[in-house]
DRENDOMAR-425823 format. One line per field, with one value per residue: x, y, z negated of N, C-alpha, C in turn; residue number from 0. Coordinates in Angstrom, 1 decimal. Example, Ala and Ser with C-alpha at 12.3 -4.5 7.8 and 13.67 -1.06 7.14 Angstrom:
<pts>
nxx 13.2  12.8 $
nyy -5.7  -2.2 $
nzz -7.8  -7.1 $
caxx 12.3  13.7 $
cayy -4.5  -1.1 $
cazz -7.8  -7.1 $
cxx 13.2  12.9 $
cyy -3.3  0.0 $
czz -7.8  -7.9 $
num 0  1 $
</pts>
This chain:
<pts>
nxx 39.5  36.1  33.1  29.8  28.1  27.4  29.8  28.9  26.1  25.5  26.8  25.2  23.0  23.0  24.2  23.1  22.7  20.6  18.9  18.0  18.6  17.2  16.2  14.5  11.8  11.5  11.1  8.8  6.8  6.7  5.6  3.1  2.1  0.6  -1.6  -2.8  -5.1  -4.5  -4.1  -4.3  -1.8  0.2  -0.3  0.8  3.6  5.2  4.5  5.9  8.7  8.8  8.2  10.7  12.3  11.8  12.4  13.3  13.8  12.7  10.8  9.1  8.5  6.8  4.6  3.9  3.3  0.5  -0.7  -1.1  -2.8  -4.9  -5.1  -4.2  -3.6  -5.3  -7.0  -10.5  -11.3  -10.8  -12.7  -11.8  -9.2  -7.6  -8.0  -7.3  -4.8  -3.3  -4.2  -3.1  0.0  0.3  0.0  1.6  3.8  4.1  4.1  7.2  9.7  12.5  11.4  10.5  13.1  14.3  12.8  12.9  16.2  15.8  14.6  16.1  18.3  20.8  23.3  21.2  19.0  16.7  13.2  13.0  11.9  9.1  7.9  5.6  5.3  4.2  5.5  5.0  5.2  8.0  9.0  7.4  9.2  11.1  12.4  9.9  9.8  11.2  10.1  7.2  7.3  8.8  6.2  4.3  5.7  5.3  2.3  1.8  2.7  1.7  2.2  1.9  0.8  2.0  3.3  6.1  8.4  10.0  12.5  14.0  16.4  17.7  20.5  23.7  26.4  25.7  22.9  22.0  23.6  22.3  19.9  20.8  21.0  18.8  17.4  19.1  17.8  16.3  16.8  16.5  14.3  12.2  12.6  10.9  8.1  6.7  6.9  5.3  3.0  2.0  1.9  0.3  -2.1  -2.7  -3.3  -5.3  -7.1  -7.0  -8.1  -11.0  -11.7  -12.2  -13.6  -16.5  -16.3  -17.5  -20.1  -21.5  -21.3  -21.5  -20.3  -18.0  -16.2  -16.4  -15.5  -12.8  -12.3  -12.1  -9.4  -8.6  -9.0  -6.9  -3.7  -1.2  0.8  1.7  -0.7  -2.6  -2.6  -3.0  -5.9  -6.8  -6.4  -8.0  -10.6  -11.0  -10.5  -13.0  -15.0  -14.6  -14.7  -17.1  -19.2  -18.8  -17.5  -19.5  -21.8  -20.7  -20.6  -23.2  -24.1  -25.6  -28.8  -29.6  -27.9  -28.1  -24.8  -23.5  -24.3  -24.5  -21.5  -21.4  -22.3  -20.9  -18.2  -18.3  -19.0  -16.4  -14.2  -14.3  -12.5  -13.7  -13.7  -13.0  -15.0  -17.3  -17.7  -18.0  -20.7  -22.2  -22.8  -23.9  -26.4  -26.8  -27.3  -29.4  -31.3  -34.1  -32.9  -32.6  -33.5  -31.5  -29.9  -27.9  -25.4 $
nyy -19.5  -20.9  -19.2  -20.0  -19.1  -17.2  -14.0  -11.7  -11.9  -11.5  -8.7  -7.1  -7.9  -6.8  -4.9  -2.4  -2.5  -3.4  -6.5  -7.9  -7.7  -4.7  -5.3  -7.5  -7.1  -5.5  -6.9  -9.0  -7.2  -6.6  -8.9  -8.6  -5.9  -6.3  -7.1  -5.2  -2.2  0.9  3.1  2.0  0.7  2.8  3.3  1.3  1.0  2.9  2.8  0.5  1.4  3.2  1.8  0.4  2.3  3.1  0.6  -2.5  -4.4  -6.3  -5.7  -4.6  -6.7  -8.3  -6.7  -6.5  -8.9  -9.1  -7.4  -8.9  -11.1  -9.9  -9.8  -11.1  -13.6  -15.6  -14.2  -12.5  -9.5  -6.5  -4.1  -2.2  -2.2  -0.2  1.3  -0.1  -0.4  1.7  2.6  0.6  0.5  2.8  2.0  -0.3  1.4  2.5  5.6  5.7  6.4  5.6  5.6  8.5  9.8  9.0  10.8  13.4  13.5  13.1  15.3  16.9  16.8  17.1  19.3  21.4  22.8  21.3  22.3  21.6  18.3  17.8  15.0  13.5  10.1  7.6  6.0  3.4  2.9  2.8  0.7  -1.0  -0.6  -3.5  -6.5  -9.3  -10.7  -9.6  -6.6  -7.2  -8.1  -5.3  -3.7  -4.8  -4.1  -1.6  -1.3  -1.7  0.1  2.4  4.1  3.5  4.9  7.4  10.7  11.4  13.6  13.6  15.3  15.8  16.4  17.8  19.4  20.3  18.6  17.9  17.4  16.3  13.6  13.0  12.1  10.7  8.7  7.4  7.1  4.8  2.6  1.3  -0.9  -2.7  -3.5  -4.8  -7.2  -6.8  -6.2  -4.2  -4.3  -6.9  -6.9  -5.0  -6.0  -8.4  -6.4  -5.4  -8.0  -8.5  -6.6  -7.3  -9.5  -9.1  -7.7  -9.1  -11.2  -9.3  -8.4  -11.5  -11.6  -9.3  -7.2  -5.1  -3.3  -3.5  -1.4  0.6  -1.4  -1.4  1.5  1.8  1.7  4.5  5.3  5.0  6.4  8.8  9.0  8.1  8.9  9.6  7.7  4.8  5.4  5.6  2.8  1.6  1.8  0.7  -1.6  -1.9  -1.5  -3.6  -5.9  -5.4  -4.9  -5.1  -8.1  -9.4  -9.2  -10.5  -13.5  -13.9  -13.4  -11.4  -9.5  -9.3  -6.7  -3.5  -3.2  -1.7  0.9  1.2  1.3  3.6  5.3  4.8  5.3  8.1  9.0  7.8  9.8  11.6  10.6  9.3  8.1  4.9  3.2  4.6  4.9  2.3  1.9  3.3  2.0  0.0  0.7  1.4  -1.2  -1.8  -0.7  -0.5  -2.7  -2.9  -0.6  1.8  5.1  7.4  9.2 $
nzz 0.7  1.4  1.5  0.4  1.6  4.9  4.7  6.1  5.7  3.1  2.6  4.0  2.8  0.3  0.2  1.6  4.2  7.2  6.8  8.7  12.2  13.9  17.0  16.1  15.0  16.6  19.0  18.5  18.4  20.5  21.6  20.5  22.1  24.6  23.6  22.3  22.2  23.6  21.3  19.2  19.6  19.7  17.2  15.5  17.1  15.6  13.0  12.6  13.1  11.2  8.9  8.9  8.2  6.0  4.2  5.2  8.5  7.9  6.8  8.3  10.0  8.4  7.7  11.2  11.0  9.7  11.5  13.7  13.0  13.7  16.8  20.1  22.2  21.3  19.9  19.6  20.6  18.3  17.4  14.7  14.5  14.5  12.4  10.5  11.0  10.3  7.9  6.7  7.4  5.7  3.3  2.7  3.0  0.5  -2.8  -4.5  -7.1  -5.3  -2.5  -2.5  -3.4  -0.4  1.1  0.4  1.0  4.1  4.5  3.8  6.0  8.5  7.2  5.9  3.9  1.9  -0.4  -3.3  -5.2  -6.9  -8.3  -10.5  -12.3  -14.2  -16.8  -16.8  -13.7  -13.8  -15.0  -13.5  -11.2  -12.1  -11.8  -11.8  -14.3  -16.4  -16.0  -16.7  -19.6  -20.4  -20.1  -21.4  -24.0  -24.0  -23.3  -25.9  -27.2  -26.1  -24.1  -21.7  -19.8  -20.1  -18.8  -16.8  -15.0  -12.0  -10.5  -7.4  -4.8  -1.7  -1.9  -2.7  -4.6  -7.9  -8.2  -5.3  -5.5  -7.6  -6.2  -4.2  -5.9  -6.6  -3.9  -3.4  -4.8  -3.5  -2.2  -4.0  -4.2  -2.8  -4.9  -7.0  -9.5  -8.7  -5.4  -5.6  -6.8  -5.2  -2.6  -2.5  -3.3  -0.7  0.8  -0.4  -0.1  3.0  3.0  1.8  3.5  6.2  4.9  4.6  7.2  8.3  6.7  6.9  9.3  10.2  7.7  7.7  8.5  6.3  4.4  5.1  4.9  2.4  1.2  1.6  -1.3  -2.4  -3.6  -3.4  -6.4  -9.9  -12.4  -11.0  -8.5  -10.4  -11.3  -8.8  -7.9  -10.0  -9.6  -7.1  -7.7  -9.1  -7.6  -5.6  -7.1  -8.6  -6.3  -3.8  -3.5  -5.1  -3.9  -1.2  -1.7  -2.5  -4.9  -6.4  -5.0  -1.6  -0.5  1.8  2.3  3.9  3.7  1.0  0.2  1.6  -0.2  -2.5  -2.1  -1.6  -3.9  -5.9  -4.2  -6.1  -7.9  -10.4  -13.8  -14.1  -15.6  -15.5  -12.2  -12.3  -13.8  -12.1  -9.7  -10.4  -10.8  -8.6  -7.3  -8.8  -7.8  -5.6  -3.7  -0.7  0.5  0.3  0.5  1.9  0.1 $
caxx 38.3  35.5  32.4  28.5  26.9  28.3  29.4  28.5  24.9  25.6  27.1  24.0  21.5  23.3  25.5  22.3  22.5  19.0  19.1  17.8  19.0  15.7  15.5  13.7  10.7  10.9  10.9  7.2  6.4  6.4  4.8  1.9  1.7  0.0  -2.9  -3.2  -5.6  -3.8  -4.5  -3.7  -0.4  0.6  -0.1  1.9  4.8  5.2  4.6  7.5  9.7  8.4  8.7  12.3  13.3  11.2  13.0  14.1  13.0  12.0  9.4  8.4  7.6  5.5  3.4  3.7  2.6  -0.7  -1.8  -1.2  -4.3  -6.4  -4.6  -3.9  -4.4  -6.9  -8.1  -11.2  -11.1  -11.1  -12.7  -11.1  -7.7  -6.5  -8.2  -6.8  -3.4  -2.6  -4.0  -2.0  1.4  0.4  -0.5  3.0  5.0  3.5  5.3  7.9  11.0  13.1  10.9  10.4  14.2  14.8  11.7  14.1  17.1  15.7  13.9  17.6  18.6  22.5  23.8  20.1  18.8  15.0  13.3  13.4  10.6  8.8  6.7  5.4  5.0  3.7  6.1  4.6  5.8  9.4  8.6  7.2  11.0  12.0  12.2  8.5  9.9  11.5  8.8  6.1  8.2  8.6  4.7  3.6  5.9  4.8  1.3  1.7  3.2  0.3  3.3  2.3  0.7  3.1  4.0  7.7  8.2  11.1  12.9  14.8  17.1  19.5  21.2  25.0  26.0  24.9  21.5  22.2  24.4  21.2  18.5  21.0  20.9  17.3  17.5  19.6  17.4  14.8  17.6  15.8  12.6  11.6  12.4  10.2  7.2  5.5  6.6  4.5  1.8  1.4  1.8  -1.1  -3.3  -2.7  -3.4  -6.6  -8.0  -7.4  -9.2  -12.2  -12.0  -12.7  -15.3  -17.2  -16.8  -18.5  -21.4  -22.2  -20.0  -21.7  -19.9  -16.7  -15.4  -16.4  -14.7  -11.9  -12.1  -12.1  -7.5  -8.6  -9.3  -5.4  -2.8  -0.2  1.4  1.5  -2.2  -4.3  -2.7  -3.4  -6.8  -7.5  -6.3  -8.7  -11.5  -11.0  -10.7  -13.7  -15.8  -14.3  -15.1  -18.7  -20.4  -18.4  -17.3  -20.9  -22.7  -20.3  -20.6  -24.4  -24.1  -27.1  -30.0  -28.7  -28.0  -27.6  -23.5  -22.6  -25.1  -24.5  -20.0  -20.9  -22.2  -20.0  -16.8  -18.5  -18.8  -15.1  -13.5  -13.8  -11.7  -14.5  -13.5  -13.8  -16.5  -18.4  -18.1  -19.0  -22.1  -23.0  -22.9  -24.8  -27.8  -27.0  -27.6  -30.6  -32.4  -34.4  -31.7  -32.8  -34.0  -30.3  -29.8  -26.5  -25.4 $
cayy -20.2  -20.5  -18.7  -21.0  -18.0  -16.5  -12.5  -10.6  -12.0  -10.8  -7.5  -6.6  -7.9  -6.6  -3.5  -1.5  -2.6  -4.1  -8.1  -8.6  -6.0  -3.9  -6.2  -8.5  -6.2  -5.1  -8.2  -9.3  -5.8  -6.7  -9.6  -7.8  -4.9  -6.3  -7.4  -4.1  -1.3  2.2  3.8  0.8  0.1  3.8  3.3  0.5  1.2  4.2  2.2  -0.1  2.7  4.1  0.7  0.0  3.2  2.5  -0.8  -3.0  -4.4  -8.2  -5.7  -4.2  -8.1  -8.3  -5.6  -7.0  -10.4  -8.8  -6.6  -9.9  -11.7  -9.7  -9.3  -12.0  -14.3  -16.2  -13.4  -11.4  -7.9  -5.9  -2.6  -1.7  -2.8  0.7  1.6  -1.3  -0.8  2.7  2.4  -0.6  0.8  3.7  1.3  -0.6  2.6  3.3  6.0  5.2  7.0  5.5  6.4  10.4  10.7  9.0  11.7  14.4  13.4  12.8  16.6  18.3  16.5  17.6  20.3  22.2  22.2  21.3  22.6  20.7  17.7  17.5  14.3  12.4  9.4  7.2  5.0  2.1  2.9  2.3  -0.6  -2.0  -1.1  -4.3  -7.9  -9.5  -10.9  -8.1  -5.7  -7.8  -7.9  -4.0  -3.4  -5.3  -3.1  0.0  -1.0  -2.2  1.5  3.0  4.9  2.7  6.1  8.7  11.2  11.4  14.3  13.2  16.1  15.1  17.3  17.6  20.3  19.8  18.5  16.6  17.3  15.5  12.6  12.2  11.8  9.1  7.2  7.2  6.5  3.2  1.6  0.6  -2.3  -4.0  -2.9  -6.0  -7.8  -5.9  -6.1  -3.5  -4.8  -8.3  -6.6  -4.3  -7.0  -8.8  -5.7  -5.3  -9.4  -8.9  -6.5  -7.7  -10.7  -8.6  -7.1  -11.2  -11.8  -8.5  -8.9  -12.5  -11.6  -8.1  -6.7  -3.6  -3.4  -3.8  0.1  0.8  -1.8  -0.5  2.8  1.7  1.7  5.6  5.8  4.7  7.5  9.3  8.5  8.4  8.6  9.6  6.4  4.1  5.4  4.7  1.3  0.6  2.2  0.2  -3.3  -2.0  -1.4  -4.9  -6.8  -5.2  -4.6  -6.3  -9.6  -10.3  -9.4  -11.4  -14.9  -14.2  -13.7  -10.6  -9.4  -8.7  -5.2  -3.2  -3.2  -0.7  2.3  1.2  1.6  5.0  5.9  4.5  6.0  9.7  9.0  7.9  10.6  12.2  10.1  9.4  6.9  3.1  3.0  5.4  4.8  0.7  2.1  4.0  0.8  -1.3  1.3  1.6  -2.6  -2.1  0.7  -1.2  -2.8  -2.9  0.9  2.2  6.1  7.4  10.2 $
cazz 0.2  2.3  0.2  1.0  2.6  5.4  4.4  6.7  5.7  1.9  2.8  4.8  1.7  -0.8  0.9  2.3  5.7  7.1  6.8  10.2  13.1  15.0  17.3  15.5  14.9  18.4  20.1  17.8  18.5  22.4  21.7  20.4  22.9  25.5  23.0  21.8  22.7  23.6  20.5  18.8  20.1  19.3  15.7  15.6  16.9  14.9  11.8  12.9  13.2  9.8  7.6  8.7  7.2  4.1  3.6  6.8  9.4  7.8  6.2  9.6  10.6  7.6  8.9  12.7  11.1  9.7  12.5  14.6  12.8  14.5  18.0  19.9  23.0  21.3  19.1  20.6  20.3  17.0  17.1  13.9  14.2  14.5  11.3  9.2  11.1  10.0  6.5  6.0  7.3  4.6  1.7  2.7  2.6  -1.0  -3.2  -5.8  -7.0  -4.1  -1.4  -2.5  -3.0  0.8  1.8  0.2  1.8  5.1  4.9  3.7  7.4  8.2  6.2  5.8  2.4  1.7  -1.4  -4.0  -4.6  -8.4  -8.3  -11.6  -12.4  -15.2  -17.5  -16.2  -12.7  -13.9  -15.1  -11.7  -10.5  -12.6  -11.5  -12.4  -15.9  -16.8  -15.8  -17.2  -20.7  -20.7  -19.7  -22.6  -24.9  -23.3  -23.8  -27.3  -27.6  -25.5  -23.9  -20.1  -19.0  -20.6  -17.0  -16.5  -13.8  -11.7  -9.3  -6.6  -4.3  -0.8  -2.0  -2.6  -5.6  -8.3  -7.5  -4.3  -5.9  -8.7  -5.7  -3.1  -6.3  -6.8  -2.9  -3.2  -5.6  -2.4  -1.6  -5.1  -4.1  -2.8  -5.6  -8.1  -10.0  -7.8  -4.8  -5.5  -6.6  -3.4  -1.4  -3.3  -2.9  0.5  1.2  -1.3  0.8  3.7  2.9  1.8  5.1  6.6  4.4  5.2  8.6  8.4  5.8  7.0  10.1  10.1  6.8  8.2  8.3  5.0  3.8  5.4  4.5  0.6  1.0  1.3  -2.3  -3.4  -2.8  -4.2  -7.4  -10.9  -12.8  -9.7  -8.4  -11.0  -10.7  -7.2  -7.8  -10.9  -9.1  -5.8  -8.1  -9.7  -6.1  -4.5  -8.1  -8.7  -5.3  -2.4  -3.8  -5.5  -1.9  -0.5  -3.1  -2.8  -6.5  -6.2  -4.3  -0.5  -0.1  2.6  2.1  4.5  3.2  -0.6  0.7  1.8  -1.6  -3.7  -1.4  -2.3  -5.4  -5.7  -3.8  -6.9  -9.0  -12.0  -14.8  -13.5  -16.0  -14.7  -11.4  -12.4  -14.1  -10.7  -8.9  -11.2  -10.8  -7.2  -7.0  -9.1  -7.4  -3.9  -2.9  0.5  0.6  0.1  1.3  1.9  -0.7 $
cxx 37.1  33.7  31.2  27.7  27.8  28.8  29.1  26.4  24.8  25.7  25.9  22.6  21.9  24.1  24.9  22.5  21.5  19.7  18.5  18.0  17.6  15.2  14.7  12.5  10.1  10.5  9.4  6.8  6.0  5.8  3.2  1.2  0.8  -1.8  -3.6  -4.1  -4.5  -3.5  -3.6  -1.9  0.8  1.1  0.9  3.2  5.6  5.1  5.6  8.8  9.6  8.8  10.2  13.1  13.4  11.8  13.8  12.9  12.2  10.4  8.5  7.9  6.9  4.5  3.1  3.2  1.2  -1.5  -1.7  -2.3  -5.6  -6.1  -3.4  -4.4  -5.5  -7.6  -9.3  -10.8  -11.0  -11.3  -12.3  -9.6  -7.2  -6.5  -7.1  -5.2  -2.5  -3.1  -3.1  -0.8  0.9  0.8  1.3  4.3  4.4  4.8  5.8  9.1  11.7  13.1  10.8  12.0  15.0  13.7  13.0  15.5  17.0  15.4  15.2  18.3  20.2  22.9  22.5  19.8  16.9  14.7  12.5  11.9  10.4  7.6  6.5  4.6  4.5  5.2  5.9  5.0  7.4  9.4  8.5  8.5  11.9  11.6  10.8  9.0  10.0  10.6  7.4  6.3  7.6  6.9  3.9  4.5  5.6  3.3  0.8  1.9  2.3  1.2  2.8  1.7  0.8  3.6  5.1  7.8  9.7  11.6  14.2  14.9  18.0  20.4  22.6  25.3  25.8  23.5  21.3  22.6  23.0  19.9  19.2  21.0  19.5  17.0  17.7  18.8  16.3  15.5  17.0  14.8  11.8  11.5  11.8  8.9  6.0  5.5  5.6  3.0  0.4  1.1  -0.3  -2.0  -4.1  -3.4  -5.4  -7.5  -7.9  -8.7  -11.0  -12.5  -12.7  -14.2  -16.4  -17.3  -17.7  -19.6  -22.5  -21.1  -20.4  -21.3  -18.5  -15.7  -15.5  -15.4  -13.1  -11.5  -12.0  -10.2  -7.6  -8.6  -7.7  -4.3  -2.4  1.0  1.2  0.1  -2.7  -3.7  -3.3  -5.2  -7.6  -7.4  -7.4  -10.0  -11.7  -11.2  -12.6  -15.2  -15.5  -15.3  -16.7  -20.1  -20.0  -18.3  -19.2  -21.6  -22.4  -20.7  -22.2  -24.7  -25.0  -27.7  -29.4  -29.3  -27.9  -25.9  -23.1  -23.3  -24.4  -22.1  -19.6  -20.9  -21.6  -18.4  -17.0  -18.3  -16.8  -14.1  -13.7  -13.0  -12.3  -13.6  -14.0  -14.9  -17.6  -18.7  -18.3  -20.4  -23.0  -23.4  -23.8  -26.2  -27.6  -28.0  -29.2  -31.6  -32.8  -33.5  -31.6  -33.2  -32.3  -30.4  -28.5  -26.4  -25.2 $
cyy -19.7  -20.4  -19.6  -20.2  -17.3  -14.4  -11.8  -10.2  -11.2  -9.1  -7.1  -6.7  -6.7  -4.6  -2.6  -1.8  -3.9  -5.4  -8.7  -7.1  -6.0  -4.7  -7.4  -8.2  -6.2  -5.9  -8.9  -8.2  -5.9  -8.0  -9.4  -7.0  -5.2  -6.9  -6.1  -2.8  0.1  2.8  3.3  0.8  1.7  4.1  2.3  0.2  2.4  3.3  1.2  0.9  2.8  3.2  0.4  0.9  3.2  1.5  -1.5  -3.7  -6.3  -6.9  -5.1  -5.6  -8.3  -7.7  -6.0  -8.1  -10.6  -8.2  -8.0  -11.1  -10.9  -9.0  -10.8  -12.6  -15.5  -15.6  -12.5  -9.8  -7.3  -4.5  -1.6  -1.7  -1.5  1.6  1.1  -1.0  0.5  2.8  1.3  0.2  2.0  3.3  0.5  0.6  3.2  4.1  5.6  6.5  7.1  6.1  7.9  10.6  10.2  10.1  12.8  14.4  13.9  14.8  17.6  18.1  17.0  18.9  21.2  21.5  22.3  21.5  21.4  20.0  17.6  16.8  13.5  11.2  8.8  6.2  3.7  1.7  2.7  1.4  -1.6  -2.0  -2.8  -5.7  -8.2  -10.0  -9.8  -6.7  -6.2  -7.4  -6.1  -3.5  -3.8  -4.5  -1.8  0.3  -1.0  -0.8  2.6  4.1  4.7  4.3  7.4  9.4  11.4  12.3  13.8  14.4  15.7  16.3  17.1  18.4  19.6  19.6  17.4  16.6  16.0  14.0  11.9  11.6  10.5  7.8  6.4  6.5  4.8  1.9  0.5  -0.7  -3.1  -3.8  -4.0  -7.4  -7.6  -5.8  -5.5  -3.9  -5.9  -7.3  -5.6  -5.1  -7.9  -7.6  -5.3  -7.1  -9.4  -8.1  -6.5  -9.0  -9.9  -8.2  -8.6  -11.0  -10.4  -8.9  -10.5  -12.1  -10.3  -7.2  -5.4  -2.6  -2.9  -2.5  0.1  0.2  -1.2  0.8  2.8  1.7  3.2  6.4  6.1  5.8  8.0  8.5  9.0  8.4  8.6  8.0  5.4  4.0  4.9  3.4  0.8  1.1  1.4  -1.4  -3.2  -1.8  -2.9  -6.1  -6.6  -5.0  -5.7  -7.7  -10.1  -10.1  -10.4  -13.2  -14.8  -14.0  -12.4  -10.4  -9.0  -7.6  -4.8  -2.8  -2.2  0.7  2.2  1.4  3.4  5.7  6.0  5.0  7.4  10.1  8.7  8.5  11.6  12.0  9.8  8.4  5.8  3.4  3.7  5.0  2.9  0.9  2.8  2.7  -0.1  -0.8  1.7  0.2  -3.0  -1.6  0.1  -1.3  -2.8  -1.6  2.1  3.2  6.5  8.9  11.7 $
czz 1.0  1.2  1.0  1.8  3.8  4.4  4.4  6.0  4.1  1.4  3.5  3.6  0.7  -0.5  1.6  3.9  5.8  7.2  7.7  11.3  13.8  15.8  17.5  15.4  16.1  19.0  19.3  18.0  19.8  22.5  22.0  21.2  23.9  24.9  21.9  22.2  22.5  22.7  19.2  18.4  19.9  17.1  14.9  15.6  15.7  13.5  11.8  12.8  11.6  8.5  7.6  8.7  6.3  3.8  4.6  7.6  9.0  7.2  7.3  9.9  9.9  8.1  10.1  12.3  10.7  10.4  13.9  14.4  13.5  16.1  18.4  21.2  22.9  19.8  19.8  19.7  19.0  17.3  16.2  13.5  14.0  13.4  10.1  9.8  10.5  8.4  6.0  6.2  5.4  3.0  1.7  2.6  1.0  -1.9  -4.5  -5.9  -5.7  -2.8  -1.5  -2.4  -1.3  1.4  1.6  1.1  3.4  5.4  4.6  5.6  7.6  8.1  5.8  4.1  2.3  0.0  -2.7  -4.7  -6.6  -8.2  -9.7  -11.2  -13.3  -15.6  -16.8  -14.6  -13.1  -14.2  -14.3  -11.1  -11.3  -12.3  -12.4  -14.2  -16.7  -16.8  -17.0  -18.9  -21.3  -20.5  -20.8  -23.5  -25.1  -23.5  -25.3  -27.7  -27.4  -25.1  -22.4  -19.5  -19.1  -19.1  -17.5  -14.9  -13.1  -10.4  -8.3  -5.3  -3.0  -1.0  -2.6  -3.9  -6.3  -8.3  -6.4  -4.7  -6.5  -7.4  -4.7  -4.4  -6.9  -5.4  -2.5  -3.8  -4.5  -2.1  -2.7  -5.2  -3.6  -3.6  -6.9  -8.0  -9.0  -6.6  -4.5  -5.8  -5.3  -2.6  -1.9  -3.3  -1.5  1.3  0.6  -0.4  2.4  4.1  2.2  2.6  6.1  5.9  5.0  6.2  8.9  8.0  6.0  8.0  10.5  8.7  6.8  7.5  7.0  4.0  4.0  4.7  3.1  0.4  0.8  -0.2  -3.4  -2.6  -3.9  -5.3  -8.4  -11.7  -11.0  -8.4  -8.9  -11.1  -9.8  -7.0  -8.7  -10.4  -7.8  -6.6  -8.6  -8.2  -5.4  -5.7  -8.3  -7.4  -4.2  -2.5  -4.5  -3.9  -1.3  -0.5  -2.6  -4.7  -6.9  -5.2  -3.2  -0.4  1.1  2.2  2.7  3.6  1.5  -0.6  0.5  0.1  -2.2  -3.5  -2.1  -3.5  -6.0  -5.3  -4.8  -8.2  -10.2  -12.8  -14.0  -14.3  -15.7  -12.9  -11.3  -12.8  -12.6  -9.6  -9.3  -11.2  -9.6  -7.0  -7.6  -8.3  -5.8  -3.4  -1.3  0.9  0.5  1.0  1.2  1.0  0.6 $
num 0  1  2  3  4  5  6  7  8  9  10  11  12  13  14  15  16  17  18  19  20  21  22  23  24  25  26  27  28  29  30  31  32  33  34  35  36  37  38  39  40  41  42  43  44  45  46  47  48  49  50  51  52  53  54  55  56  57  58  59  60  61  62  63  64  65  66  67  68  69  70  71  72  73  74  75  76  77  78  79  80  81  82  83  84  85  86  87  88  89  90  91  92  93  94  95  96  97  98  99  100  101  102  103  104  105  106  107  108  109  110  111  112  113  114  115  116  117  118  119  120  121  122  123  124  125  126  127  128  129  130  131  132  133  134  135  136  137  138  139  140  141  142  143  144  145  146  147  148  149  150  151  152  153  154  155  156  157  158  159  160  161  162  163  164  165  166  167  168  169  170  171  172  173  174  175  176  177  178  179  180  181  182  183  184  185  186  187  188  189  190  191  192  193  194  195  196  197  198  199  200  201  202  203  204  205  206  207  208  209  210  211  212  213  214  215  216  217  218  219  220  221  222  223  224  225  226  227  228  229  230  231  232  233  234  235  236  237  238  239  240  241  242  243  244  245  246  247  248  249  250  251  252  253  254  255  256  257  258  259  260  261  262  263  264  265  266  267  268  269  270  271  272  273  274  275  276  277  278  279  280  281  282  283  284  285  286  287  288  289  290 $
</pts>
């Protein structure tokens, strides 16, 4: 019986082996190189390498297909590309279970043993491991529960064992990692600020970096993740996007960035740091000093 897909293509989605071989990466990777500054083209490759350990290599072209919007024979230059290209690999390697126990693995290396990794997370991050219905589903019972930001410490091990056995199967789960809740929404964070990166650069391109530098705020996992995410919606939603729209008084954007980055690299409450902003926007908006 002759099955409608080939196998080999099944066995490779399904059976952990990448669903397009390196070459594919590589060869849009060498596309790119010659449109790339030095610096650039270092960060680059290296984040090619880096994503088609994290997942495969169709997600390395992803990555290759956004650092190629702004590199290009009929793109001009980008003085920031090498900013946006190594925060983005970062924000596309984001951590989950999967990823810490292939970190563990990778750091036991062959037969050495690395010491053993205790990262938490929140409830609500397991959750994001579940197809979007299914996820969505659980998220709303979790919140009904007020359980979504309960920490769950998860330890993961190379050592021999079932230690070992518990962390490759924390490992394997990255093969459904692209079909998951968190995946779509990463992807959608990453797309959202790129596109606030565009609009800056049209409306205020002395703006530009800052905007950039606002992926700096999101890191780690578990609360001080979630965090940095509702603190970065709440800096794109309250300061950037109205400057942008024209929907208040033109600011200086880049000075009123710096502020509001300082202010944020301490993790306050969104609401606090929305009230900081709202008496940033009030206070001479054109007089803006940098904290």
């Amino acid at each position: 019986m002759k099955l409608p897909v080939d196998f080999r293509l099944l066995k490779e989605r399904y059976l952990g082996e990448a669903s397009r071989k390196p070459w594919v990466a590589e060869k849009r990777l060498a596309e790119l190189a010659p449109f790339l500054p030095p610096d650039t083209k270092e960060i680059v490759r290296h984040a090619v390498t880096s994503l088609m350990a994290y997942q495969d290599p169709d997600y390395a072209l992803v990555y290759l297909n956004r650092v190629g919007r702004y590199a290009g024979s009929d793109k001009a230059p980008c003085a920031f590309l090498a900013s946006v290209a190594s925060r983005m690999e970062e924000r596309m390697r984001y951590a989950d279970p999967p990823s810490i126990a292939q970190a563990a693995l990778a750091d036991g290396g062959e037969g050495s043993v690395s010491p053993t990794r205790r990262v938490s997370f929140c409830l609500c991050d397991f959750a994001g491991m579940l197809p979007p219905n299914a996820a969505d589903t659980a998220l709303q019972v979790m919140a009904y529960l007020r359980l979504s930001q309960r920490a769950v410490v998860l330890k993961f091990s190379s050592q021999a064992g079932w230690k070992r056995h518990w962390t490759e199967a924390w490992a394997l789960l990255r093969y459904a990692r692209t079909y998951s809740r968190r995946a779509k929404t990463e992807n959608a964070w990453v797309e959202r600020w790129l596109h606030m990166i565009d609009r800056v650069r049209a409306s205020q391109p002395e703006a530009v970096m800052g905007m950039v530098q606002t992926a700096d705020i999101i890191s780690g996992s578990g609360a001080d993740y979630h965090r940095g995410i509702a603190n970065w919606n709440v800096i794109v939603d309250c300061l950037v996007k109205p400057v942008c729209d024209g929907a208040i008084a033109p600011i200086d954007l880049a000075a009123a960035l710096r502020v509001v980055l300082h202010a944020a690299a301490d993790r306050p409450e969104p609401m606090v740091l929305q009230g900081q902003i709202d008496r940033l926007i009030a206070s001479q908006p054109l007089q803006l000093q940098t904290a």
